[in-house]
N, CA, C and O atoms as CSV, one atom per row, in Angstrom:
chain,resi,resn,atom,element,x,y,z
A,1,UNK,N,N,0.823,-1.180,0.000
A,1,UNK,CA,C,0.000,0.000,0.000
A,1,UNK,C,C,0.873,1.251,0.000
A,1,UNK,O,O,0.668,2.323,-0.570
A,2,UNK,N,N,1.961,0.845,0.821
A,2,UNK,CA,C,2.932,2.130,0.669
A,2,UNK,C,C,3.830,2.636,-0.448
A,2,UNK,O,O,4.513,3.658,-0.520
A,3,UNK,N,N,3.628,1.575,-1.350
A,3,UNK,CA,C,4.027,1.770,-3.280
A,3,UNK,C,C,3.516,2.432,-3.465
A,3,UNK,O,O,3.957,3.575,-3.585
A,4,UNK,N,N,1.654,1.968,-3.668
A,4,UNK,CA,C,0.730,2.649,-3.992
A,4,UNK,C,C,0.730,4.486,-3.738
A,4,UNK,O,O,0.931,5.368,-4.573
A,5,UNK,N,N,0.495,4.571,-2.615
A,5,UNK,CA,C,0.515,5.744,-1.692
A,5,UNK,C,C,1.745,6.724,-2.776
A,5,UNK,O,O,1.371,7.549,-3.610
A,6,UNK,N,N,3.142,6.394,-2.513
A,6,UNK,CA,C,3.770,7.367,-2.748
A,6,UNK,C,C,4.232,7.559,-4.359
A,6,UNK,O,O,4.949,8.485,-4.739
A,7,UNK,N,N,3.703,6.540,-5.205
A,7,UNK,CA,C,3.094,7.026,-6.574
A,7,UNK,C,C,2.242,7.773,-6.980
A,7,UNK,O,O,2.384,8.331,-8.068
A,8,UNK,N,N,1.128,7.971,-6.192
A,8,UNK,CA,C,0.161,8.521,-6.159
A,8,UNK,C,C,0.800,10.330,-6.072
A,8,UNK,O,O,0.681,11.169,-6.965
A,9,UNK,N,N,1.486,10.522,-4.670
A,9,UNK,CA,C,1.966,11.705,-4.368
A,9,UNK,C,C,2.748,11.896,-5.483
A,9,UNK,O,O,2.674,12.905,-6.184
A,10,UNK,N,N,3.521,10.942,-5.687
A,10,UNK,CA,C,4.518,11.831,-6.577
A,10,UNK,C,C,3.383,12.637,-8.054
A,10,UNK,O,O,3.636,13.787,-8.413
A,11,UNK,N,N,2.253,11.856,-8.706
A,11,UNK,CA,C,1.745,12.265,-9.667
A,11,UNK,C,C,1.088,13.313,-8.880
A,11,UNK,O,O,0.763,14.115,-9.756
A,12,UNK,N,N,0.658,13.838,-7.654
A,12,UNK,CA,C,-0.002,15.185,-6.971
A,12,UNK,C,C,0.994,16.141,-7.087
A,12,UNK,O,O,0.741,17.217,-7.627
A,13,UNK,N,N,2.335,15.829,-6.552
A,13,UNK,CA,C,3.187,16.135,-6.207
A,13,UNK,C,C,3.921,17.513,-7.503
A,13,UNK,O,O,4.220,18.692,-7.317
A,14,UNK,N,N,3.991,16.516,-8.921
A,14,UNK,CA,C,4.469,17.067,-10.138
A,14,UNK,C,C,3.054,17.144,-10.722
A,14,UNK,O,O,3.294,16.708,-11.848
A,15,UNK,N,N,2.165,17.322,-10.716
A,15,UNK,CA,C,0.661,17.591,-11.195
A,15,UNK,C,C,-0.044,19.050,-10.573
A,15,UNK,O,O,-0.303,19.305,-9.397
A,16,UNK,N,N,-0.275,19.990,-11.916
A,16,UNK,CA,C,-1.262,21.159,-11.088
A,16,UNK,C,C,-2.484,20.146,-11.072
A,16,UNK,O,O,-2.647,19.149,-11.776
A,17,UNK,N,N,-3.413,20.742,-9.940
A,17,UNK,CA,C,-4.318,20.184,-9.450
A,17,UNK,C,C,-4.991,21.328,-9.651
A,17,UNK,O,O,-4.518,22.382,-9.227
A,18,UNK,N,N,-6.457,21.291,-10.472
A,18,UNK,CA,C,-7.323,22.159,-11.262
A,18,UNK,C,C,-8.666,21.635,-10.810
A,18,UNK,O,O,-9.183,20.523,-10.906
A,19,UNK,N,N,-9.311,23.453,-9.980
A,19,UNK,CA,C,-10.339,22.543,-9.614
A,19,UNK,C,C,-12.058,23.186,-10.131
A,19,UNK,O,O,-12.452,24.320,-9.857
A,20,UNK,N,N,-12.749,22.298,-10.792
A,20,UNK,CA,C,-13.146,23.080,-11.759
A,20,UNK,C,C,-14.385,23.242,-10.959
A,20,UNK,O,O,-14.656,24.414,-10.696
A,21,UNK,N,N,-15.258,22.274,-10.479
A,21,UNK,CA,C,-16.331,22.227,-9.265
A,21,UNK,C,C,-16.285,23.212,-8.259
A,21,UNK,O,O,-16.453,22.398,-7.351
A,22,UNK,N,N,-16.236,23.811,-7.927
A,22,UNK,CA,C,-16.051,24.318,-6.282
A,22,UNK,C,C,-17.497,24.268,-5.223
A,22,UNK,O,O,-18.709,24.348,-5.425
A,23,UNK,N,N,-16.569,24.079,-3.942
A,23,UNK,CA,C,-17.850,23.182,-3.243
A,23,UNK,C,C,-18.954,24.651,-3.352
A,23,UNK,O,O,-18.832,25.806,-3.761
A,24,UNK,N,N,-19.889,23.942,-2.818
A,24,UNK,CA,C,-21.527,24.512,-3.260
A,24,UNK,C,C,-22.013,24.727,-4.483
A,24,UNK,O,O,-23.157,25.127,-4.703
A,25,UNK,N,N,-20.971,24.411,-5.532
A,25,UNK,CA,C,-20.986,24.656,-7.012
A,25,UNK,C,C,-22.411,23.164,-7.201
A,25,UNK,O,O,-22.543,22.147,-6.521
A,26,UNK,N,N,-23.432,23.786,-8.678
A,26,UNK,CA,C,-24.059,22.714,-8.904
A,26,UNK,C,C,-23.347,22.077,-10.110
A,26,UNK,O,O,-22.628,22.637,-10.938
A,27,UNK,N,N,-23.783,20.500,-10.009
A,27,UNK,CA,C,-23.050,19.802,-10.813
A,27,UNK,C,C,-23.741,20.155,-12.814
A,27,UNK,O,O,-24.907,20.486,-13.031
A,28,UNK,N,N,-22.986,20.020,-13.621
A,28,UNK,CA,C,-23.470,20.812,-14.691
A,28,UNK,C,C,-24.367,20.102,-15.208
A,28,UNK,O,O,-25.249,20.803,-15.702
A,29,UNK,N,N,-24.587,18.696,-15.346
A,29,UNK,CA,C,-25.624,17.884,-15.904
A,29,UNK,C,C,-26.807,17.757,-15.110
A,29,UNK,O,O,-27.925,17.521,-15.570
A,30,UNK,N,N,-26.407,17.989,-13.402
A,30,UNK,CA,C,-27.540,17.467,-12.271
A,30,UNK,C,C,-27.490,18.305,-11.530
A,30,UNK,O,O,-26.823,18.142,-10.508
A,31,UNK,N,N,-28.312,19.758,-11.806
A,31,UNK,CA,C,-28.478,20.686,-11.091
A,31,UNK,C,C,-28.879,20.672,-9.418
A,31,UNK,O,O,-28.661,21.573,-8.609
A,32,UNK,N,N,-29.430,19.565,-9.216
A,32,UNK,CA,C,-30.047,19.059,-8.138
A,32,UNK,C,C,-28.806,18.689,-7.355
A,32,UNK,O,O,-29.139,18.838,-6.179
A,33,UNK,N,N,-27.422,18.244,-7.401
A,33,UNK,CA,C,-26.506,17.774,-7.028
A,33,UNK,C,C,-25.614,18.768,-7.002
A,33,UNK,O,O,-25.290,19.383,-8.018
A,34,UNK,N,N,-25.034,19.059,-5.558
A,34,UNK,CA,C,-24.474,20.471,-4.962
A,34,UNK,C,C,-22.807,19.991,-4.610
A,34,UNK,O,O,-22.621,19.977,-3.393
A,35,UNK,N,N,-21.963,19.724,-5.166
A,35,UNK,CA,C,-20.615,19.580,-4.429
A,35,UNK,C,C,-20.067,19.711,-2.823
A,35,UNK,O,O,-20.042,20.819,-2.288
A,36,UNK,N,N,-19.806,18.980,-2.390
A,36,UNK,CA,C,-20.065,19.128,-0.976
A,36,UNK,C,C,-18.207,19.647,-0.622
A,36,UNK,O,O,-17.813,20.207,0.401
A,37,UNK,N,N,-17.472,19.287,-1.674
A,37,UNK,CA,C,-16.241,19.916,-1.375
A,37,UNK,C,C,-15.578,20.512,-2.561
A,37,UNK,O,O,-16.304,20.703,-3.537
A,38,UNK,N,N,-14.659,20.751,-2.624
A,38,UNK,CA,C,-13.575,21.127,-4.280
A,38,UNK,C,C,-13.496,19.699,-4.679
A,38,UNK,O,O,-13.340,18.675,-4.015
A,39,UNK,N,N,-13.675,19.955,-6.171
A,39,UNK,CA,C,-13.649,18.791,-7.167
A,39,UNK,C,C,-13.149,18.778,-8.428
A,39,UNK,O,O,-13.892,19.016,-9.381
A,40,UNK,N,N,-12.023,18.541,-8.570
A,40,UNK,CA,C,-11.338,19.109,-10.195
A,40,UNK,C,C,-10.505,17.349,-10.366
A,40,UNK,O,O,-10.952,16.257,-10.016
A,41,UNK,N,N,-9.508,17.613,-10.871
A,41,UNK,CA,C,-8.218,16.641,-11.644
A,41,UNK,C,C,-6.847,17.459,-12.047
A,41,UNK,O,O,-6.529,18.488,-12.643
A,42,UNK,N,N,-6.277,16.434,-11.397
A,42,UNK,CA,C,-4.786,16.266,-12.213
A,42,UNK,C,C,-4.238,16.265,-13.340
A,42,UNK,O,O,-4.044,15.287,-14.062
A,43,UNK,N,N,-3.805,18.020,-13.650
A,43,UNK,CA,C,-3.849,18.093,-15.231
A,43,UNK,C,C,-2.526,17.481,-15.595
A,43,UNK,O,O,-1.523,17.353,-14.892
A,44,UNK,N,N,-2.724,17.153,-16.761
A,44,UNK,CA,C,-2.241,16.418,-17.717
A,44,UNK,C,C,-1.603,15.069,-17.113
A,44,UNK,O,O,-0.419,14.767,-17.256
A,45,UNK,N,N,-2.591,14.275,-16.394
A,45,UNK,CA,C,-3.003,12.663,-16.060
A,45,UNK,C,C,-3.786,12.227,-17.062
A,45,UNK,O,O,-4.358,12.850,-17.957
A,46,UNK,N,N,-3.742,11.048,-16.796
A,46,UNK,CA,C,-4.840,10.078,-17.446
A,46,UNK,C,C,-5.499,9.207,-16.805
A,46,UNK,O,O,-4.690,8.399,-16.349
A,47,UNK,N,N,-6.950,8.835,-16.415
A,47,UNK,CA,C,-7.493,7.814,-16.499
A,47,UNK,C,C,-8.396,6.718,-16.655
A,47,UNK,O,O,-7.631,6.348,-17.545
A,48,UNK,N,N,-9.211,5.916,-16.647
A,48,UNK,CA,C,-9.449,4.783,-16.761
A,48,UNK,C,C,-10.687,5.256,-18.013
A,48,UNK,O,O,-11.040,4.517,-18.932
A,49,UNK,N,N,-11.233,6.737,-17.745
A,49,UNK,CA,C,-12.382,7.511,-18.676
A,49,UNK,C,C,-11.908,7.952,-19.419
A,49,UNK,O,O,-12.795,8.426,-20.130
A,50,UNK,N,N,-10.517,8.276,-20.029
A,50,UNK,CA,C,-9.515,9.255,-20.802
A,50,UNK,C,C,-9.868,10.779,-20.282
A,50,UNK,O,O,-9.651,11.700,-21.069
A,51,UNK,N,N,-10.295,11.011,-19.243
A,51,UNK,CA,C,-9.998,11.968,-18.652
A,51,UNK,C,C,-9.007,12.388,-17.804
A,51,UNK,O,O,-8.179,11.491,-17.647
A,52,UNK,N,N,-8.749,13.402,-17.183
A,52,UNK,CA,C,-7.447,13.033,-16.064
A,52,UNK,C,C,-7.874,12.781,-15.324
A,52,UNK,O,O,-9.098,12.906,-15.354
A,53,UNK,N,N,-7.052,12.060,-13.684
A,53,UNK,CA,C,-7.280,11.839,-12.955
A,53,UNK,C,C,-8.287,12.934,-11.754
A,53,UNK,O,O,-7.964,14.024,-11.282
A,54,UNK,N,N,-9.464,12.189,-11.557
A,54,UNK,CA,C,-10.027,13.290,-10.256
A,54,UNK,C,C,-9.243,13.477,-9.143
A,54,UNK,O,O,-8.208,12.899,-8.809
A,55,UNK,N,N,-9.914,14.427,-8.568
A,55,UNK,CA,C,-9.283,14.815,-7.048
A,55,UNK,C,C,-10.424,15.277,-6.237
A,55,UNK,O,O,-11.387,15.747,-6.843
A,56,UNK,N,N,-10.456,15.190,-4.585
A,56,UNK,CA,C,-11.662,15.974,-4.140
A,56,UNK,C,C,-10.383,16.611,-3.231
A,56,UNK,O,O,-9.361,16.045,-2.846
A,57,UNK,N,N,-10.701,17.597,-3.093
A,57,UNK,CA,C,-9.717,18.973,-2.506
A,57,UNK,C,C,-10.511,18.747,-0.897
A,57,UNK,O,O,-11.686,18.419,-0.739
A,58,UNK,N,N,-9.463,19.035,0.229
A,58,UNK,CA,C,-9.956,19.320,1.467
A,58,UNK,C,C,-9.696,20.520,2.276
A,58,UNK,O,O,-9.213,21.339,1.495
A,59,UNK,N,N,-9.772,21.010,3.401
A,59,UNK,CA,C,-9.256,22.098,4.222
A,59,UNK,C,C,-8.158,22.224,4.366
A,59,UNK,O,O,-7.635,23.316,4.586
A,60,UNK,N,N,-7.212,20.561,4.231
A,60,UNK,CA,C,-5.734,21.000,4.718
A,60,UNK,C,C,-4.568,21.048,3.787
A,60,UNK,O,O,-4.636,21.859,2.863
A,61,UNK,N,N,-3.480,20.277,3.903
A,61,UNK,CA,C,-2.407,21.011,3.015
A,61,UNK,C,C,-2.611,20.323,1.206
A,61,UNK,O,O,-2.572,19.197,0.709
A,62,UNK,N,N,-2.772,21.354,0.822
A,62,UNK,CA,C,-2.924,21.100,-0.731
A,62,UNK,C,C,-2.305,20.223,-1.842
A,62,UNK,O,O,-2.615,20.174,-3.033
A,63,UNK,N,N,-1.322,19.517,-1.141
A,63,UNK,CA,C,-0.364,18.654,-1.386
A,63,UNK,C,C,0.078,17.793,-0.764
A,63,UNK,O,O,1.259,17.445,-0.745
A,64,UNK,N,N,-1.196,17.138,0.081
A,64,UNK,CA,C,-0.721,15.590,0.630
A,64,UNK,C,C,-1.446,14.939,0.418
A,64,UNK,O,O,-2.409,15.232,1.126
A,65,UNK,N,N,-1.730,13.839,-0.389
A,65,UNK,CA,C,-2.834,12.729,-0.624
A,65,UNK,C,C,-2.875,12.419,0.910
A,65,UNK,O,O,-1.962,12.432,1.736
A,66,UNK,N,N,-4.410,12.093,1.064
A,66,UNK,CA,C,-4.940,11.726,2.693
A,66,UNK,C,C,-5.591,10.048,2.127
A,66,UNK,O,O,-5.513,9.131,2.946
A,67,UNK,N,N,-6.118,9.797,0.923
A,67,UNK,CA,C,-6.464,8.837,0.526
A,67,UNK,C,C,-6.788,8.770,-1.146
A,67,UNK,O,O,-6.563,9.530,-2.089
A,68,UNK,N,N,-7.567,7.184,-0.962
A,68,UNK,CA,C,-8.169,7.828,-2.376
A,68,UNK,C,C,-9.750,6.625,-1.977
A,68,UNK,O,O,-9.912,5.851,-1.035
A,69,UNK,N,N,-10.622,6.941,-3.113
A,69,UNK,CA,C,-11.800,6.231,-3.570
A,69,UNK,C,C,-11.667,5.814,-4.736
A,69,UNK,O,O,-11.357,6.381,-5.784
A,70,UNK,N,N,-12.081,4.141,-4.327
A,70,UNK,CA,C,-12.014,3.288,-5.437
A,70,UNK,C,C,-13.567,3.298,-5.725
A,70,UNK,O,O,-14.345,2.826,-4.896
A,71,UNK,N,N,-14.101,3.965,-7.176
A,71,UNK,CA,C,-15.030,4.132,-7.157
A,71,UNK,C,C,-15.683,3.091,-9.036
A,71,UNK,O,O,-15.150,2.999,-10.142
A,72,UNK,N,N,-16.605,2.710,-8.632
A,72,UNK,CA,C,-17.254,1.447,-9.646
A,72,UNK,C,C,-18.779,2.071,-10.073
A,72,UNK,O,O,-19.736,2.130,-9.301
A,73,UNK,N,N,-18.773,2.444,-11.247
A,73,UNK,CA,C,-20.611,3.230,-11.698
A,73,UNK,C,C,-20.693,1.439,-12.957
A,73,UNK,O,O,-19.851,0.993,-13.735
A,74,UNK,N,N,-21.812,1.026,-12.654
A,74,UNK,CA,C,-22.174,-0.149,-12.983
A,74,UNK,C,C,-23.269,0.587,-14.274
A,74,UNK,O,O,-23.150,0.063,-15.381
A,75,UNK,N,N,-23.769,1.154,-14.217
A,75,UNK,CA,C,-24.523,2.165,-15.169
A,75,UNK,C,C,-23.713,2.370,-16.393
A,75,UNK,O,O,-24.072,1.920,-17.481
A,76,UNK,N,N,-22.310,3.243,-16.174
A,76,UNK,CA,C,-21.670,3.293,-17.168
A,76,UNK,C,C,-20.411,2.349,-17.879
A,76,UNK,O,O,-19.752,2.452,-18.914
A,77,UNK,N,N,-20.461,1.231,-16.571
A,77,UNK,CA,C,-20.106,0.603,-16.736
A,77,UNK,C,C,-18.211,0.435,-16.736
A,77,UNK,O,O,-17.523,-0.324,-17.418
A,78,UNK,N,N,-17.581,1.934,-15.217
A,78,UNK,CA,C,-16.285,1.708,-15.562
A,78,UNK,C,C,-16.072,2.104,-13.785
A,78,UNK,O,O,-16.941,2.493,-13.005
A,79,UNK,N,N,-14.492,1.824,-13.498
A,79,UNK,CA,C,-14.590,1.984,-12.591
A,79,UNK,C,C,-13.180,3.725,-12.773
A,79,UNK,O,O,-12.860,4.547,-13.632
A,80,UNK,N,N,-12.891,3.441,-11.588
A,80,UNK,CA,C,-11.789,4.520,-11.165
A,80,UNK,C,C,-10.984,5.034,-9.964
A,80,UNK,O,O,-11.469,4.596,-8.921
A,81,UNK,N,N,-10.174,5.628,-9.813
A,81,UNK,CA,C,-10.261,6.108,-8.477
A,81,UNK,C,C,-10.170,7.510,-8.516
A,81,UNK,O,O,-9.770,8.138,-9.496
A,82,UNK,N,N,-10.607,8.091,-7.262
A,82,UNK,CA,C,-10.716,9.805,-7.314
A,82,UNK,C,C,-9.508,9.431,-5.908
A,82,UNK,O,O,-9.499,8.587,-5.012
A,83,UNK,N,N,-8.544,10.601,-6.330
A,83,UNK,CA,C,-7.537,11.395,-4.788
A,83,UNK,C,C,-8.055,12.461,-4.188
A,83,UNK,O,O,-8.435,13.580,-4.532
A,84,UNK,N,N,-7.946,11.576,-2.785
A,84,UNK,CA,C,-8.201,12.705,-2.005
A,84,UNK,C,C,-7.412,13.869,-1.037
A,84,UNK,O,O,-7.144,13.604,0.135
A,85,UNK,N,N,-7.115,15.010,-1.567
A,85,UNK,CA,C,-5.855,15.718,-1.012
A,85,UNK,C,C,-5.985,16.226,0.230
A,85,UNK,O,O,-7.212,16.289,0.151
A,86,UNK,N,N,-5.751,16.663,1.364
A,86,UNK,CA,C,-5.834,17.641,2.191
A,86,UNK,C,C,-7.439,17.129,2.615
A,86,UNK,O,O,-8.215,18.083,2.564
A,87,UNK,N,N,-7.972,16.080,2.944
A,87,UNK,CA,C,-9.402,15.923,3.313
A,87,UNK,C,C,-8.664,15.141,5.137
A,87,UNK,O,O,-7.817,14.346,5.543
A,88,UNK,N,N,-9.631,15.990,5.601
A,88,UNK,CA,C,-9.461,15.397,6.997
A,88,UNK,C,C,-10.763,13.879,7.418
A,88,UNK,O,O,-11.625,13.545,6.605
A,89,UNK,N,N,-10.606,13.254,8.680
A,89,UNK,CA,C,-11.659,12.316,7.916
A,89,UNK,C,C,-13.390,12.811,8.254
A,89,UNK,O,O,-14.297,12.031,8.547
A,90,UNK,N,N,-13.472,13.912,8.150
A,90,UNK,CA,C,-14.882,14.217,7.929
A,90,UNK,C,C,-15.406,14.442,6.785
A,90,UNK,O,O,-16.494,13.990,6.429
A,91,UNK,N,N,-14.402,15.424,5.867
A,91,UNK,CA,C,-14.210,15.481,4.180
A,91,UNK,C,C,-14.238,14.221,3.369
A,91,UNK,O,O,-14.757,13.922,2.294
A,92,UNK,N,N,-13.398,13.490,4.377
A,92,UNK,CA,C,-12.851,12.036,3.358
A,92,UNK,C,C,-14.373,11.138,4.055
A,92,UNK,O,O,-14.604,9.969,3.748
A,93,UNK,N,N,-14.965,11.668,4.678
A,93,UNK,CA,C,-16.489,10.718,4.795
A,93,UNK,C,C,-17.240,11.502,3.669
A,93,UNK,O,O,-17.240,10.881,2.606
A,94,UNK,N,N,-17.647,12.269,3.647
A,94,UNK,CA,C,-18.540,12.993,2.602
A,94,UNK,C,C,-17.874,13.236,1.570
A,94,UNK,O,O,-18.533,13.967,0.832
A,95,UNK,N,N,-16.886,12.983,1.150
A,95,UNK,CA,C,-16.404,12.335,-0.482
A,95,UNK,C,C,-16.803,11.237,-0.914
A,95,UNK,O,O,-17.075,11.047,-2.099
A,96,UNK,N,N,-16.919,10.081,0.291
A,96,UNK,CA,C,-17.189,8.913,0.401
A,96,UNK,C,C,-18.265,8.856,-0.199
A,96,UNK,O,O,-18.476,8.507,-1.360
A,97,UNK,N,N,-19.247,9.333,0.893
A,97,UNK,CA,C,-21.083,9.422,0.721
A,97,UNK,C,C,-21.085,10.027,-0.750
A,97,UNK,O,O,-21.667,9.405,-1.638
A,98,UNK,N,N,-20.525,11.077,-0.987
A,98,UNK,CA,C,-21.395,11.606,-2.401
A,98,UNK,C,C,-20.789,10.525,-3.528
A,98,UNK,O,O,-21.527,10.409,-4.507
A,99,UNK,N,N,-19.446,9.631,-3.558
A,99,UNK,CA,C,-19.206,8.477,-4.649
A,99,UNK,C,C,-20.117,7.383,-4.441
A,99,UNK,O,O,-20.126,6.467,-5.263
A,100,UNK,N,N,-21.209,7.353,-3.025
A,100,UNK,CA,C,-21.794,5.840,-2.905
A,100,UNK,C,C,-23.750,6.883,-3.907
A,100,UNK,O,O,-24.888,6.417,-3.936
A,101,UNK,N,N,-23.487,7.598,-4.214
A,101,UNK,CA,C,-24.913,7.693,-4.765
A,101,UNK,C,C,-25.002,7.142,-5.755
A,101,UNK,O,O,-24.080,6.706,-6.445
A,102,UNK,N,N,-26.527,7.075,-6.019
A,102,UNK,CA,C,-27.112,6.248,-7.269
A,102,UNK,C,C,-27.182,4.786,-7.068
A,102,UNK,O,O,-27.672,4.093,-6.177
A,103,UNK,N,N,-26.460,4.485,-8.307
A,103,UNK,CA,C,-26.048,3.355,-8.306
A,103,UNK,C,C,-23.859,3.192,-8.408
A,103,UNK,O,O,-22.961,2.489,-8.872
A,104,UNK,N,N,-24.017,3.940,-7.912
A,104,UNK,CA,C,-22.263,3.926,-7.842
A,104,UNK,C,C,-22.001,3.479,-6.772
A,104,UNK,O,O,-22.659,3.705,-5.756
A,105,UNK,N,N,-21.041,2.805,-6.835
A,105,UNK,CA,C,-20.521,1.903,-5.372
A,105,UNK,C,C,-18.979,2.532,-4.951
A,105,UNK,O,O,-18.209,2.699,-5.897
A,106,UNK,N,N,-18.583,2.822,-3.832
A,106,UNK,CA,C,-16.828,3.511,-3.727
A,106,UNK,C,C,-16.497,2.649,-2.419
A,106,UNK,O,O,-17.234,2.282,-1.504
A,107,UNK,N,N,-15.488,2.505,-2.590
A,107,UNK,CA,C,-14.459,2.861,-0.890
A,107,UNK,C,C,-14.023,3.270,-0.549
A,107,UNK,O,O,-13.734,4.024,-1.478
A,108,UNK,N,N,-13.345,3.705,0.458
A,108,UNK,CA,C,-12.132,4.882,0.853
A,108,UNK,C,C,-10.912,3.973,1.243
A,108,UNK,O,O,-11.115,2.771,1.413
A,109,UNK,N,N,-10.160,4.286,1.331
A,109,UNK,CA,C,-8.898,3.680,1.706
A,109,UNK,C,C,-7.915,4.994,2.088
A,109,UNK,O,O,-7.441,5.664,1.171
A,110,UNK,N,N,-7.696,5.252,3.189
A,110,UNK,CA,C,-6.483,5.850,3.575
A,110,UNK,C,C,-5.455,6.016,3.668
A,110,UNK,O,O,-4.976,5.098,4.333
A,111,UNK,N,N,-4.361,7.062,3.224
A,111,UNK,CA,C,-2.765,7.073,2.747
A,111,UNK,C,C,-2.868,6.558,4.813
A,111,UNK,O,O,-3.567,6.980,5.735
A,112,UNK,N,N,-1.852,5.569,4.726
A,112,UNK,CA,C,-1.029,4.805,6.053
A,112,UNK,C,C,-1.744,3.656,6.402
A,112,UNK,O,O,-1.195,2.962,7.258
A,113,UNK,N,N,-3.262,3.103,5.796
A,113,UNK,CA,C,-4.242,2.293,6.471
A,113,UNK,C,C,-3.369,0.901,5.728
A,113,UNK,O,O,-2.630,0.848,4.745
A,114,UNK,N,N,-3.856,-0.174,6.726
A,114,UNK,CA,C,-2.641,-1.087,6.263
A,114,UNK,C,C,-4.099,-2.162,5.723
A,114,UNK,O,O,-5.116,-2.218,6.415
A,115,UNK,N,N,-3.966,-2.854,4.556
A,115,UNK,CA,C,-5.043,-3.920,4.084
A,115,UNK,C,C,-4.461,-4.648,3.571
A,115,UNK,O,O,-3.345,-4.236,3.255
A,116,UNK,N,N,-4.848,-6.362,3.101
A,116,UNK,CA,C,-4.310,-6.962,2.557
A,116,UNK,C,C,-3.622,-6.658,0.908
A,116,UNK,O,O,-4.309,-6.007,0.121
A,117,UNK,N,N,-2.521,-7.071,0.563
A,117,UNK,CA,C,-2.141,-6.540,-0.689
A,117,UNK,C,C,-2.177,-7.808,-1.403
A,117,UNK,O,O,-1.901,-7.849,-2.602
């Protein structure tokens, strides 16, 4: 996990982080759906959508992955993960909650949490 983890930073690390959502912002397709934090990507990443990589932005330092969400939409049929930077774990719960809507399924996993590899 600790591979994982500090690959991750290093792509935060050498990556502007662009955030195009901002919390209370409505989402552009689902007006009804309010951002509960900062929500952009890692420009010039790639992934699993050919988009760049997401990010959900938190209160604290702007440059430390705190985790990420492994997140699965069965609808569209792909999965992904979103980083989570600077989220303390109240942020990194309600990043959580807003990836488990619909029919989208996520987890969280925390930069230091130890799980089977």
């Amino acid at each position: 996990m600790e591979k994982l983890f500090k690959a991750i930073q290093e792509l935060v690390t050498t990556s502007k982080v662009v955030i195009e959502r901002p919390k209370g912002s409505a989402h552009p397709r689902y007006p009804d759906y309010i951002y509960p934090l900062n929500y952009g990507y890692l420009d010039d990443t790639s992934s699993s959508d050919n988009n760049c990589i997401d990010v959900w932005t938190g209160s604290g330092d702007l440059k430390t992955v705190t985790g990420i969400l492994v997140v699965v939409d069965p609808v569209k049929k792909d999965s992904e993960i979103k980083v989570l930077i600077g989220c303390d774990d109240d942020e990194s719960a309600i990043a959580l909650e807003s990836s488990n809507r619909g029919d989208m399924a996520a987890i969280l996993i925390k930069n230091g949490e130890s799980i089977d590899e």
